[in-house]
Structures are given as structure tokens and as C-alpha cells.
C-alpha positions in Angstrom: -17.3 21.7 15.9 -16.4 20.4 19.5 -12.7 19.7 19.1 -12.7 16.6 20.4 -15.1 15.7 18.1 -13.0 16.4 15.2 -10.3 14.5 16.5 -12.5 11.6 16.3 -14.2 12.0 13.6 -10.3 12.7 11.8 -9.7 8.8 13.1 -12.6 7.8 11.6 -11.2 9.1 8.6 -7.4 7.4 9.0 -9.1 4.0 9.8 -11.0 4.1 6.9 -7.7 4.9 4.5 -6.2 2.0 6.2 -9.0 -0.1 5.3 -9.2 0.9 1.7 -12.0 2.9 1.7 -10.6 5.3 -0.6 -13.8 7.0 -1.9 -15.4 6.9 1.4 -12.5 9.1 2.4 -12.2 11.3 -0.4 -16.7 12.0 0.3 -16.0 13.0 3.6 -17.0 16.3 4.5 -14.4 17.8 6.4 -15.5 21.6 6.1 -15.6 22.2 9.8 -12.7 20.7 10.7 -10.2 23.3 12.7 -6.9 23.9 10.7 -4.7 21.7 13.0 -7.3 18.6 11.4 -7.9 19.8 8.1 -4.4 19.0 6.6 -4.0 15.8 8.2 -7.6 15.0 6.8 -7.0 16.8 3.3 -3.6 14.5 2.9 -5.5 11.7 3.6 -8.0 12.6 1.0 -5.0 13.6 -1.9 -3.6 9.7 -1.2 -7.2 8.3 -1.5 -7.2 9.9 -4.8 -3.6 8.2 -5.7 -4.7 5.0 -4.5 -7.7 4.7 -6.6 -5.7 6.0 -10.0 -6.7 9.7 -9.8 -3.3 10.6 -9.8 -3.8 13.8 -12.5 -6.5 14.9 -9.7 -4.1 15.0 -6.9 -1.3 16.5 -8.8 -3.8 19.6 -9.5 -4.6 19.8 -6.3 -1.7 20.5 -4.6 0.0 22.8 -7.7 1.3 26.0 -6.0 1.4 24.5 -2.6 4.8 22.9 -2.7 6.3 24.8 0.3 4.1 23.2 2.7 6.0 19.7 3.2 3.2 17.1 3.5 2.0 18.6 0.5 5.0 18.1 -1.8 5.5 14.7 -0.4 2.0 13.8 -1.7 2.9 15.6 -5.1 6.2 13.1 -5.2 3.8 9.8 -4.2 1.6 11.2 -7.3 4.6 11.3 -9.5 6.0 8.3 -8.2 2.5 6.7 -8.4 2.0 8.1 -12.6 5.2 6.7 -13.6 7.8 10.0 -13.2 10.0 8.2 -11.0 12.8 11.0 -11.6 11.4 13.6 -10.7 9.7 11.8 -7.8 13.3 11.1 -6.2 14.6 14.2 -6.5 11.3 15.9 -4.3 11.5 13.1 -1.8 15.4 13.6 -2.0 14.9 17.3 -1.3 12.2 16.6 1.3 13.7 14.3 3.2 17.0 16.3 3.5 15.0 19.8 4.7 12.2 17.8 6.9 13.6 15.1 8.2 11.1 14.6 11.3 7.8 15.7 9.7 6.0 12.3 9.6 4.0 12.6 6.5 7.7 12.9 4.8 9.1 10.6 6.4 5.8 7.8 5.3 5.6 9.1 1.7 9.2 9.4 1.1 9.7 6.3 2.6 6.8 4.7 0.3 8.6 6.4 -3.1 11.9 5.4 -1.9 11.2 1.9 -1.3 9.2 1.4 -4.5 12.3 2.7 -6.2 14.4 -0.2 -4.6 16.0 1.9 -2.5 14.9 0.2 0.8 18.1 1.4 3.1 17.2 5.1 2.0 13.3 4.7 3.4 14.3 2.5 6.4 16.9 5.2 7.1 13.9 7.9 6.8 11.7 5.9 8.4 13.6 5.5 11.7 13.5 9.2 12.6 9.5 8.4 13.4 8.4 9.3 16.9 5.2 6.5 17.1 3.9 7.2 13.8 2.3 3.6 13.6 2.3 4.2 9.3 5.6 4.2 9.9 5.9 1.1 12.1 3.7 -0.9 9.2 5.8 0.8 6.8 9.1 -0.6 7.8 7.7 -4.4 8.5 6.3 -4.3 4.7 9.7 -3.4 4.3 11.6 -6.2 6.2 9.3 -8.5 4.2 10.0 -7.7 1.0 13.7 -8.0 2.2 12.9 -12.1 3.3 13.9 -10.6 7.0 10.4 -11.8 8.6 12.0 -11.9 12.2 13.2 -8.0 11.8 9.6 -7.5 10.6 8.3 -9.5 13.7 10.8 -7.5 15.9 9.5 -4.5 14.7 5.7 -5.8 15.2 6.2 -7.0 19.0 8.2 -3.3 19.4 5.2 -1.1 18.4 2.7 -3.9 20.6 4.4 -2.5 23.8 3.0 1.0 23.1 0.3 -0.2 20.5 -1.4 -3.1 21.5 -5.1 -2.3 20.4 -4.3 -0.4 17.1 -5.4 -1.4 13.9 -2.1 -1.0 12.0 -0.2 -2.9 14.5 -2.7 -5.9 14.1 -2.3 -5.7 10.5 0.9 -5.7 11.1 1.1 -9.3 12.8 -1.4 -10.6 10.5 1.3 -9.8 7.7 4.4 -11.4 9.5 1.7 -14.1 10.3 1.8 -14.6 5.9 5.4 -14.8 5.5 5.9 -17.2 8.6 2.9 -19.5 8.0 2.3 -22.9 9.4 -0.4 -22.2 11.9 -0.2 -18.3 11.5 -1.9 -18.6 8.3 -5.2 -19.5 9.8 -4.5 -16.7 12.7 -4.3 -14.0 9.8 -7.5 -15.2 8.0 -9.1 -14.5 11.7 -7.7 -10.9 11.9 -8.9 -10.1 8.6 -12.3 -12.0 9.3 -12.9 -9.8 12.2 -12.1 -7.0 10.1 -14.5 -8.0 7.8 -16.9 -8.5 10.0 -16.7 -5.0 11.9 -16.9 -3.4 8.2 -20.1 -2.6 6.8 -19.0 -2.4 3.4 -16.2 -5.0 3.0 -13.4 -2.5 2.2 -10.8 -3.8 -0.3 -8.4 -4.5 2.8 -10.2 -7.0 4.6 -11.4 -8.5 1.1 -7.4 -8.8 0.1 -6.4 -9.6 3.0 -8.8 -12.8 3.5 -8.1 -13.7 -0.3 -4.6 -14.1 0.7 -5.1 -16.4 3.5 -7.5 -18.1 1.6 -4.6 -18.7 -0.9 -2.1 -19.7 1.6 -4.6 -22.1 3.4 -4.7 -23.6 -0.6 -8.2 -22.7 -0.3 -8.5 -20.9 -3.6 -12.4 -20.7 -5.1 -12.8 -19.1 -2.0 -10.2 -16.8 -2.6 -11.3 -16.3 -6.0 -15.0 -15.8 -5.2 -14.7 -12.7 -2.6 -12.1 -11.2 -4.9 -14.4 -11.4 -8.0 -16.9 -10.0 -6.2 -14.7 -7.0 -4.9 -13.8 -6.0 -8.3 -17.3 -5.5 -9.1 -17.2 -3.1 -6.6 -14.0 -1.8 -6.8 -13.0 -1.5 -10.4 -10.3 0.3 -10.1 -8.8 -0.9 -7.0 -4.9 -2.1 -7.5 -4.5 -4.2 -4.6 -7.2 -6.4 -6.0 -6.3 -6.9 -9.1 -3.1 -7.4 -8.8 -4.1 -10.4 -6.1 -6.8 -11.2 -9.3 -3.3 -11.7 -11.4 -1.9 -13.9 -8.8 -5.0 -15.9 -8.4 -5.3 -16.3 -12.0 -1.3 -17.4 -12.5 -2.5 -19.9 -9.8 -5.7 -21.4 -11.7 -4.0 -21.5 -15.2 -5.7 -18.5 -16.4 -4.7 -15.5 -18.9 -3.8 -12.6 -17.1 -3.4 -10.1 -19.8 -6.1 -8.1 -19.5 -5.7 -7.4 -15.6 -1.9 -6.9 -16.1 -2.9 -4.2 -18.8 -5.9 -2.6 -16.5 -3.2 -2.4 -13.4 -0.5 -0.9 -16.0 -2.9 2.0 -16.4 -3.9 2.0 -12.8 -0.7 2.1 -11.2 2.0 1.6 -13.9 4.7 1.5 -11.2 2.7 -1.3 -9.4 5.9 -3.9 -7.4 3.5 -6.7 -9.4 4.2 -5.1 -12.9 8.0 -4.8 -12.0 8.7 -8.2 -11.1 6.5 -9.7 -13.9 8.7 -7.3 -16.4 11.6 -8.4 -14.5 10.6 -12.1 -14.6 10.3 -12.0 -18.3 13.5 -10.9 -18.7 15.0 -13.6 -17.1 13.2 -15.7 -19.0 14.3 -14.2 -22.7 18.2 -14.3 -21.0 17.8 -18.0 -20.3 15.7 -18.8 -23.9 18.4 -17.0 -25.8 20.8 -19.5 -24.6 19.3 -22.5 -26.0 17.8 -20.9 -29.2 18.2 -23.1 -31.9 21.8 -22.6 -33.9 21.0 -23.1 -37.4 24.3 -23.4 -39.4 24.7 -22.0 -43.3 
């Protein structure tokens, strides 16, 4: 295969991960790829597997090959991913002390670290990157889930200087754009429109990402409509059904059964925490006014 051809055709392959298009990935033959593309494109392939549930797949695959780094940071996202958050840490731990500056290390580690809580650990990893744009997007998900939207934006108008067309770096915006809101609602909705429209088959990204817009702009039967729809295409997809569990809370409707579906999915799903987290709360502040019934 022409080499440049592989190179593009290995894009082709990262901009379909970053749209969701997890099976679409994990089809692709990559048998002619040259060995410089055929990790980058087999990694891709292992966290396709992890995003759609097939974590026990994944797992297999790389058994044996731990001394290759990118490889053992995909085994720690499968552990991390199935619920073995222990012995996720220590790999990333370990990882992230030997290869410090390998990129796929520093994105996965970061990933485990921060859906451990440990966001100064993966923002500390994360700021060895050398323009790794996952690692760009990585961090602003970051400074969100922090409430720090203007070290997100930072971060986003940073990475435009060097990455103004890139996919990742719109996303990006259009994220920022969710947490700020007012008018920048209606500017994510058109990011994720275009998207959309420049995707064939209406990959779970664009479908999310217009559902929450939709929610935000309180336009919600829309919101509810496309994600419906999406599920029926993508069962097993967790980004959609935890925004199905939202949507529900939203419309006064059980959510049980999703909750249960994404618990099998992705047990260590951020939704599932906080819910369990929530709940908590809740029993704390119950149990102070339960009833005191005297003998």
C-alpha cells in the first residue's frame, strides 16, 4: 500500500473513533497497513471494542503483550472500563511512571485516572503531551467536570492556534459552548448539526451531541426522538443511554431499566457514580428525619 495512502486511510479510521463509530472501526481492514500504522490502528480497534462493552474481547487480545506500553494502557482502560479499578491504577500507575511521553499513556492513563477522581494525577499526565489533540480534548472534559469552563476555554483557544480545522478541537468548543450557554447553546447544536450532516450514518457523537443541545435549548421531544432512534441502532452504546437516563429524569420517566443496561455496559459509567452517590445523600438526609417512635 502507497504510504501515504495508509496514513490517510489511518485518519479515516481516528475520525471515525472520535465520531463513535465503534464497529465501523473495529470492521476495518487494516491488513496492509505498514507496522509504523498498524498499532496506532489496532489500538484504535481494542478501544472500539471497550467502548461498545466488549471489554472480555479486548482484555484477550492484548494478553501476553503487556511490555509494549500502548498495549498495557489499553489492558488498564479494559480493567478500568469492567469494574477492576485496582488493578487498573496500579498499571496506569506503573505506566505512567516508565512512559511518561508515550501519548497513548499519557490519553488512557489520563482517562483511568480521571474516572477514578484523581483529576490532578491525569492533568499532571496529560501536560507532558507534545500536540496530541486527544489530549487537548482530554483535559477541557477535564476542566469541565471541575466547573473551571474558562481553563477549559483556555485550553480550547490554545490548541485553535495550531488546530484550527481539526475535528477534536471543534468538539472541543462546542463542549465549552454547553457549559457556558446563553447563545453558545445554539452554536454547539450547529457544530453537531454539521457533523451530522457530513456523516452518512449518524454516528452516536453527532446524535449525542445534538440531543444535548436540544436539551439545553429546552427543546426536549426533539432531543428524545433522535436519541430513541439511536438506540435502535446502537443498543449498546453508553453515551446514549446514559443521555436516555437524563432525558428520562427530565420527562418524569422510570429509569431503571437503562440504569441497569448501562451497569452492565460500563459499570464504572461517571452517570452510575453520581446517581449511587446521589442516593446516598439522600438516605443521609432521610435518616435524619425518620420518624422517632418512643416505647
Amino acid at each position: 500500500m502507497d504510504p501515504f495512502s495508509a496514513e490517510g486511510e489511518l485518519i479515516n479510521i481516528h475520525n471515525a473513533f472520535l465520531q463513535g463509530q465503534y464497529q465501523e472501526v473495529i470492521d476495518f481492514n487494516t491488513s496492509s497497513f505498514s507496522p509504523e500504522n498498524s498499532l496506532p490502528a489496532r489500538i484504535l480497534q481494542l478501544r472500539s471494542r471497550i467502548a461498545l462493552g466488549e471489554t472480555d474481547q479486548a482484555l484477550a487480545d492484548v494478553e501476553g503483550e503487556e511490555e509494549t506500553p500502548e498495549l498495557a494502557a489499553v489492558k488498564a482502560l479494559a480493567q478500568y472500563t469492567a469494574g477492576d479499578a485496582d488493578a487498573a491504577l496500579q498499571l496506569v500507575q506503573d505506566l505512567v511512571e516508565n512512559y511518561p511521553d508515550n501519548a497513548t499513556v499519557q490519553v488512557l492513563g489520563g482517562t483511568v485516572l480521571q474516572g477514578l477522581g484523581k483529576s490532578e494525577e491525569a492533568l499532571a499526565v496529560l501536560a507532558k503531551h507534545q500536540g496530541n489533540l486527544e489530549a487537548v480534548a482530554l483535559v477541557v472534559q477535564i476542566h469541565l467536570q471541575q466547573n473551571r469552563a474558562d481553563l477549559a476555554l483556555k485550553e480550547v483557544q490554545a490548541a485553535k492556534r495550531w488546530a484550527q480545522d481539526s475535528l477534536l478541537v471543534n468538539l472541543a468548543e462546542s463542549w465549552v459552548g454547553l457549559r457556558v450557554g446563553g447563545e453558545k447553546y445554539q452554536s454547539a447544536f450547529y457544530v453537531y448539526e454539521e457533523l451530522a450532516s457530513a456523516d452518512s450514518t449518524s454516528s452516536p457523537l453527532s446524535i449525542v451531541g445534538q440531543a444535548v443541545a436540544e436539551i439545553h435549548l429546552g427543546r426536549l421531544p426533539e432531543a428524545e426522538a433522535a436519541i430513541s432512534t439511536a438506540l435502535q441502532k446502537y443498543p449498546n452504546e453508553a453515551g446514549l443511554i446514559a443521555n436516555s437516563i437524563v432525558l428520562n429524569v427530565l420527562a418524569g420517566k422510570p429509569t431503571e431499566d437503562l440504569e441497569k443496561r448501562l451497569q452492565e455496559i460500563e459499570p464504572s459509567h461517571a452517570l452510575l457514580a453520581d446517581i449511587q452517590e446521589k442516593s446516598e445523600f439522600f438516605d443521609t438526609a432521610a435518616a435524619k428525619y425518620s420518624a422517632k417512635v418512643s416505647s
